[in-house]
C-alpha positions as CSV (number, residue, x, y, z in Angstrom):
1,X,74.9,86.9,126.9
2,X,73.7,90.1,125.4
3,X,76.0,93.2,126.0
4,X,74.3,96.5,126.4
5,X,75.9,100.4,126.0
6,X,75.1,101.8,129.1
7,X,73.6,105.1,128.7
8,X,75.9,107.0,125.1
9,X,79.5,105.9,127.3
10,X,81.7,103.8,125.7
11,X,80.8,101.1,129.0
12,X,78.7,98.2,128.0
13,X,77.7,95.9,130.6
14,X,76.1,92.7,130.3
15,X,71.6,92.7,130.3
16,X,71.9,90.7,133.3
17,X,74.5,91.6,135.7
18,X,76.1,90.5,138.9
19,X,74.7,92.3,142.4
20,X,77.4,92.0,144.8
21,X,75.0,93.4,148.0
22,X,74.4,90.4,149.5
23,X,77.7,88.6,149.5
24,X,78.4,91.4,151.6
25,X,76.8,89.8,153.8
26,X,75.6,92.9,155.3
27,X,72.0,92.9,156.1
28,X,71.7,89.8,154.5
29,X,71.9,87.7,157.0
30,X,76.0,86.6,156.3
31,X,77.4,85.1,153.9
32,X,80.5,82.4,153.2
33,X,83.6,84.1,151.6
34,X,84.4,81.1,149.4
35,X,80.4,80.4,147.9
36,X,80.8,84.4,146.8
37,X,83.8,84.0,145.5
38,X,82.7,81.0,143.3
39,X,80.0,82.5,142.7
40,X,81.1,85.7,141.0
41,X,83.3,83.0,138.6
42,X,80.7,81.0,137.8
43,X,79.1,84.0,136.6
44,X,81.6,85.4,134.4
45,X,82.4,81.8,133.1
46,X,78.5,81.7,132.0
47,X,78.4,85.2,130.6
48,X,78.0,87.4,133.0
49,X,81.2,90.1,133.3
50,X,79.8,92.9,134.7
51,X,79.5,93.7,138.6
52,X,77.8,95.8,140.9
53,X,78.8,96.3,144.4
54,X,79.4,99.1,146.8
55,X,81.6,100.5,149.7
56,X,78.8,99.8,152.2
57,X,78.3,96.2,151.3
58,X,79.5,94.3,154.3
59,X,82.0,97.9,155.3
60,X,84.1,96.9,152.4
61,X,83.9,93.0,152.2
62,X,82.1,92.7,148.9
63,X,85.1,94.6,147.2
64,X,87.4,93.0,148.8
65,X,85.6,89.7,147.8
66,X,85.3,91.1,143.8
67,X,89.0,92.1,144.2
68,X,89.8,88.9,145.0
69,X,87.9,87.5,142.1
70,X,89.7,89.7,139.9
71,X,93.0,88.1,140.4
72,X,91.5,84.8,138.5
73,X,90.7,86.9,135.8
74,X,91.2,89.4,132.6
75,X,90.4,93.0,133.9
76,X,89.7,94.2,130.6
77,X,86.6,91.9,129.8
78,X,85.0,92.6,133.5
79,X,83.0,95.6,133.9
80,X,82.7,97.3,137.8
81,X,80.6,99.3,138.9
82,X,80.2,100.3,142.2
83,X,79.3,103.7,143.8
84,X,80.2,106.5,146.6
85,X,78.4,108.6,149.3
86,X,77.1,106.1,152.1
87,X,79.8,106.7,154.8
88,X,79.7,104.4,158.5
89,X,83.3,105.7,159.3
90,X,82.7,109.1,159.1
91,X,79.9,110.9,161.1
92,X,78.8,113.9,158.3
93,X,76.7,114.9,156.3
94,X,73.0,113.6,156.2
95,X,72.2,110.6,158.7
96,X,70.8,108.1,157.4
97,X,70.2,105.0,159.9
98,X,71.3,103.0,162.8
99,X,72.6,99.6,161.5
100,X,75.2,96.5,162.7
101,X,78.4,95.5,161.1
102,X,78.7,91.7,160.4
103,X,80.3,91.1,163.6
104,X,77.2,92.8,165.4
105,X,79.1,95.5,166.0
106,X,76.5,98.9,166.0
107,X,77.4,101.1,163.0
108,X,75.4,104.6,161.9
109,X,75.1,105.2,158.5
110,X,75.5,108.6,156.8
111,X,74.6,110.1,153.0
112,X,77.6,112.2,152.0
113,X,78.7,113.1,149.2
114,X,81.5,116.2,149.8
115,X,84.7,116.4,147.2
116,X,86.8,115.4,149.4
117,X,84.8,112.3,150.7
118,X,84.2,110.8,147.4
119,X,87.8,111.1,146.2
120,X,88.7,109.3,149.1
121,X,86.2,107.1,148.9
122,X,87.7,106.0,145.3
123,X,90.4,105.3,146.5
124,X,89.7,102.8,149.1
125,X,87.3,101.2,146.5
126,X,90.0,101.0,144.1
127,X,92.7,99.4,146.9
128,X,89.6,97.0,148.1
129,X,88.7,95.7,144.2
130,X,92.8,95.2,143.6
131,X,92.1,97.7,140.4
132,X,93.3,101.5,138.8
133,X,89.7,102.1,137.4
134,X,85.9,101.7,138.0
135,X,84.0,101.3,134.7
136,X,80.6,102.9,136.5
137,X,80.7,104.9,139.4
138,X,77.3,106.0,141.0
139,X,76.3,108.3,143.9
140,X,74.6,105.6,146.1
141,X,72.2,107.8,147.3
142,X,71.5,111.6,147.4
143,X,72.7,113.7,150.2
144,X,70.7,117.1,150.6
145,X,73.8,118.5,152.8
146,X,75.8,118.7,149.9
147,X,75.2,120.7,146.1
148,X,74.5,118.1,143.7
149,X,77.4,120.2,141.0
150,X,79.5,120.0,144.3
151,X,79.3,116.0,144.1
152,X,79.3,115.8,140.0
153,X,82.4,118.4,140.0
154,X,84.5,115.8,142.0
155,X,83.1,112.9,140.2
156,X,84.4,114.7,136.8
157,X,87.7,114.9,138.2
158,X,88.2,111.4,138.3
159,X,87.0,110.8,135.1
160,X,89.2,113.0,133.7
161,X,92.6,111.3,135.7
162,X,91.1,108.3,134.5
163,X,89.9,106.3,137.9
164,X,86.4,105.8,136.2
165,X,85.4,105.4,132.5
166,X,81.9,107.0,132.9
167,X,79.2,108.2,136.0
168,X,75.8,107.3,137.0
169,X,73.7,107.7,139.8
170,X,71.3,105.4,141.8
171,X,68.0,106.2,143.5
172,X,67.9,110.0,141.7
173,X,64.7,111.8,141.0
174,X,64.5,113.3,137.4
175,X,65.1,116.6,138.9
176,X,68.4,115.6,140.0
177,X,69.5,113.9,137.1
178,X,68.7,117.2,135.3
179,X,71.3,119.0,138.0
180,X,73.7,116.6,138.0
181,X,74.2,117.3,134.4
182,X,74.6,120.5,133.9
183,X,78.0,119.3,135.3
184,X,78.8,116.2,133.7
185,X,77.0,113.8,131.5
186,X,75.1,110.9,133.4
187,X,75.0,107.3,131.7
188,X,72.9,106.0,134.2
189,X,70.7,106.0,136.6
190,X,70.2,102.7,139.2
191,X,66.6,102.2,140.8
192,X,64.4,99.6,142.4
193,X,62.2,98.0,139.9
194,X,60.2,94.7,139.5
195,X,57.5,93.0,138.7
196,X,55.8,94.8,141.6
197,X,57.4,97.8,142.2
198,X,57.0,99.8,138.9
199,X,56.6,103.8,140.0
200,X,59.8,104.9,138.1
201,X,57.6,103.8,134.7
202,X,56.0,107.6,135.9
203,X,58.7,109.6,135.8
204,X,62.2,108.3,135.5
205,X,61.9,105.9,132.6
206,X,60.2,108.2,130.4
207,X,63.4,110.7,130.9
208,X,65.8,108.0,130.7
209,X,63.9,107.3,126.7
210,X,64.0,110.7,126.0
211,X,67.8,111.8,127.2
212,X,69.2,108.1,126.2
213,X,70.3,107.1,129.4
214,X,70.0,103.4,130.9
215,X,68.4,102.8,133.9
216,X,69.8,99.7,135.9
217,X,67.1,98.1,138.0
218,X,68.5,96.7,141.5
219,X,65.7,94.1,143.0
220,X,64.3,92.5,140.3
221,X,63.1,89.7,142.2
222,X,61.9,91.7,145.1
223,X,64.8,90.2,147.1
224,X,63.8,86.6,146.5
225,X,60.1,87.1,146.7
226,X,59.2,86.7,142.6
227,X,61.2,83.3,142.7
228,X,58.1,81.6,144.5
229,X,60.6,79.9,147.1
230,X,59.2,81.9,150.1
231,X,55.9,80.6,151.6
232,X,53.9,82.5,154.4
233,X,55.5,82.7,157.6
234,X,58.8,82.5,156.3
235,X,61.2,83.1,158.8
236,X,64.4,85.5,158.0
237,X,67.9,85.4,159.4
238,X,68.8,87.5,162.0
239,X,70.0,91.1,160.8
240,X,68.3,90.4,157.2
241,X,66.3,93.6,156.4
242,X,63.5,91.7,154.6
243,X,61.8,90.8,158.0
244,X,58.6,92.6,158.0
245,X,59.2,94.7,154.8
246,X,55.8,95.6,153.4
247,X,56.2,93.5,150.8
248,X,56.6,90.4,153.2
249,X,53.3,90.0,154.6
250,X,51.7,86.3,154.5
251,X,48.6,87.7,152.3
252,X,51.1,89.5,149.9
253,X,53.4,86.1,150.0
254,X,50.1,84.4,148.4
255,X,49.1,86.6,146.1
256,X,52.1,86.8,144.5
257,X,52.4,83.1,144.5
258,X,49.3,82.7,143.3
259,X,50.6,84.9,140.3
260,X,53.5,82.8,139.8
261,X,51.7,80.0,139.8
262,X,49.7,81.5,136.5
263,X,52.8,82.1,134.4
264,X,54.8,78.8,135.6
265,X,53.3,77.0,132.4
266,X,55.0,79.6,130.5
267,X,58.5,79.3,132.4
268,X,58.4,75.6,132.1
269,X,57.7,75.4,128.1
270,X,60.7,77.3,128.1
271,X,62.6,74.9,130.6
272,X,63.3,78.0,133.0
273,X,62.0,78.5,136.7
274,X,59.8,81.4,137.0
275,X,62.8,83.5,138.4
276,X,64.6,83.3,135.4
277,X,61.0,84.0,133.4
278,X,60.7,87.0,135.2
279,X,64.4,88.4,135.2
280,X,63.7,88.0,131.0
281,X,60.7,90.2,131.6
282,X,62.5,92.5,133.3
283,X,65.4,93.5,130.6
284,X,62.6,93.7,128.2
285,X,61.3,96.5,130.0
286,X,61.4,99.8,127.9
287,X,64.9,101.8,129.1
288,X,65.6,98.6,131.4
289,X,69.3,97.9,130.1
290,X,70.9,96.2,133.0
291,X,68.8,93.7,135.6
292,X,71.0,93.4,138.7
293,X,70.5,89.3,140.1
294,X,72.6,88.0,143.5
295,X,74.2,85.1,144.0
296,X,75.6,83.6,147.3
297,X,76.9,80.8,145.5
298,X,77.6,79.2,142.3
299,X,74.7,77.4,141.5
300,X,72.3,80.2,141.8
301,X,74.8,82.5,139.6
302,X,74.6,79.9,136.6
303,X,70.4,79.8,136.9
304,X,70.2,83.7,136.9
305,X,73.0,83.5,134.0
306,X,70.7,81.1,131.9
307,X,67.8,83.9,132.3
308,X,69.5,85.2,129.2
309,X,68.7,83.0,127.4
310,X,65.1,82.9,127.5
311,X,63.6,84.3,124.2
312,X,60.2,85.8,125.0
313,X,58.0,87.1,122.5
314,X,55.8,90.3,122.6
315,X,52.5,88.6,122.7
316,X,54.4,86.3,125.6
317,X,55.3,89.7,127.5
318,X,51.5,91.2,126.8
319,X,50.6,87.3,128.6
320,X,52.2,88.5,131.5
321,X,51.4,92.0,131.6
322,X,47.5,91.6,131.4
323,X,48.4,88.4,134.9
324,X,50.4,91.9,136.6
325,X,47.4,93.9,135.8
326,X,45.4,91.6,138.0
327,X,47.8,91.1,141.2
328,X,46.9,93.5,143.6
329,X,48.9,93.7,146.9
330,X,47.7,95.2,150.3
331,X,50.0,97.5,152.0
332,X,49.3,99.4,155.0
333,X,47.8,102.8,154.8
């Protein structure tokens, strides 16, 4: 597994890295405590040490699950990240959404990002992951009720007590990163990106080049939907947020399959599924450093694992690119 320095911190996190959202369970559809569990250690036993959860996930469940996980093994070669600033216990701030809890139970969800909040908030996260310090901690999402140097200021003061190594944020525009750091430096900044989803190439990977930051892409599969495993009319599981996402549409099902279908040759003279072909893509995006890939249970964490190990070569890449060029997906106006 190749390790990469996220950002100029001294935190380097493996290229393809553990994304602890769905064994949450939250939004997701549930998820068995055990399969996670086994999954995050058959990750780490095939190369994979670095994680990336959140408060939010499941209210608290996917840390407590990764805590958990930590017990089985060496803190010092794991890497955590995880984040701040999406409150459902505490009405304040920005609202957000209307959601449910696992149980079903309605919860509303709030962007906040006040000093007080996120040193509380690091608090519970370090209790919940069984742990005295967060190798990457990242603002979830911005909160316009608060000053971004407000939020940075309090994220500074942990770093300096030591409860995290270095920051990042996820979801920031250029223009906040730029604010953010007339506080404190930013190693990172954690975005949607995939095959099909490639706007921050405008703007935000450009910056990220330029200011030699990393830029952790979340989705690279389009939540399952660049493995080729869903067909039209898929049906989702209750409370799973990908039923009737734009994306999700029977036309742009095919098309995309129909993509797959045209680099599948390539996957298989490499002896990988096309998942794993296109998670390789993806960490040899320019500034891509980190690809986050779930897991609800072991199996699936030793395929996305093996991803790493696909050696693609630029005229392989520049295959693949000029089959993107030509996939075009139909989203309402």
């Amino acid at each position: 597994m190749e390790y990469r320095q996220i950002g100029q911190s001294d935190v380097k996190g493996t290229a393809i890295t553990f994304g602890a959202w769905a064994i949450g369970g939250w939004m997701w559809g549930g998820a068995e405590r055990k399969d996670a569990l086994d999954a995050i250690l058959a990750s780490v036993e095939h190369g994979v040490t670095s994680i990336d959860t959140a408060p939010v996930y499941g209210q608290g469940l996917s840390e407590e699950i990764i805590g958990e996980a930590l017990t089985h093994l060496q803190r010092d070669k794991i890497q955590i990240f995880t984040k701040y600033g999406l409150r459902w216990d505490l009405k304040k701030g920005e609202f957000y959404f209307n959601s449910q809890d696992n149980d079903g139970n309605p919860i509303e969800v709030y962007r906040y990002a006040g000093k007080e909040s996120i040193i509380y908030e690091c608090e519970q996260s370090l209790k919940r992951l069984r742990t005295d310090y967060i190798d990457l901690y990242q603002i979830h999402w911005s909160d316009s009720t608060t000053p971004i140097e407000e939020t940075m200021e309090a994220v500074l003061q942990l770093q300096q007590q030591g409860k995290i190594r270095t920051a990042g944020v996820c979801n920031y525009t250029v223009e906040q990163m730029k604010r953010a750091e007339t506080v404190l430096p930013l190693a990172s900044n954690q975005v949607s990106y995939s095959m099909v989803l490639r706007d921050i190439e405008k703007n935000v990977v450009p910056y990220c080049l330029e200011t030699k930051k990393s830029v952790i892409a979340y989705s690279p599969l389009q939540r399952g939907l660049l493995t080729g495993k869903i067909k039209p009319g898929h049906k989702f599981g209750e409370g799973d947020t990908r039923d009737g996402n734009r994306f999700y549409t029977d036309e742009n099902i095919v098309r995309i399959n129909n993509f797959l279908e045209e680099i599948r040759p390539l996957a298989e003279s490499k002896n990988a599924s096309v998942g794993q072909l296109v998670i390789a893509w993806t960490i040899r995006q320019p500034a891509i450093d980190i690809a986050l890939v779930g897991a609800r249970n072991a199996e699936q964490a030793v395929q996305n694992a093996k991803a790493a190990n696909i050696d693609l070569k630029h005229e392989e890449i520049m295959y693949i690119n000029d089959k993107l060029a030509k996939l075009q997906l139909v989203f309402p106006s």
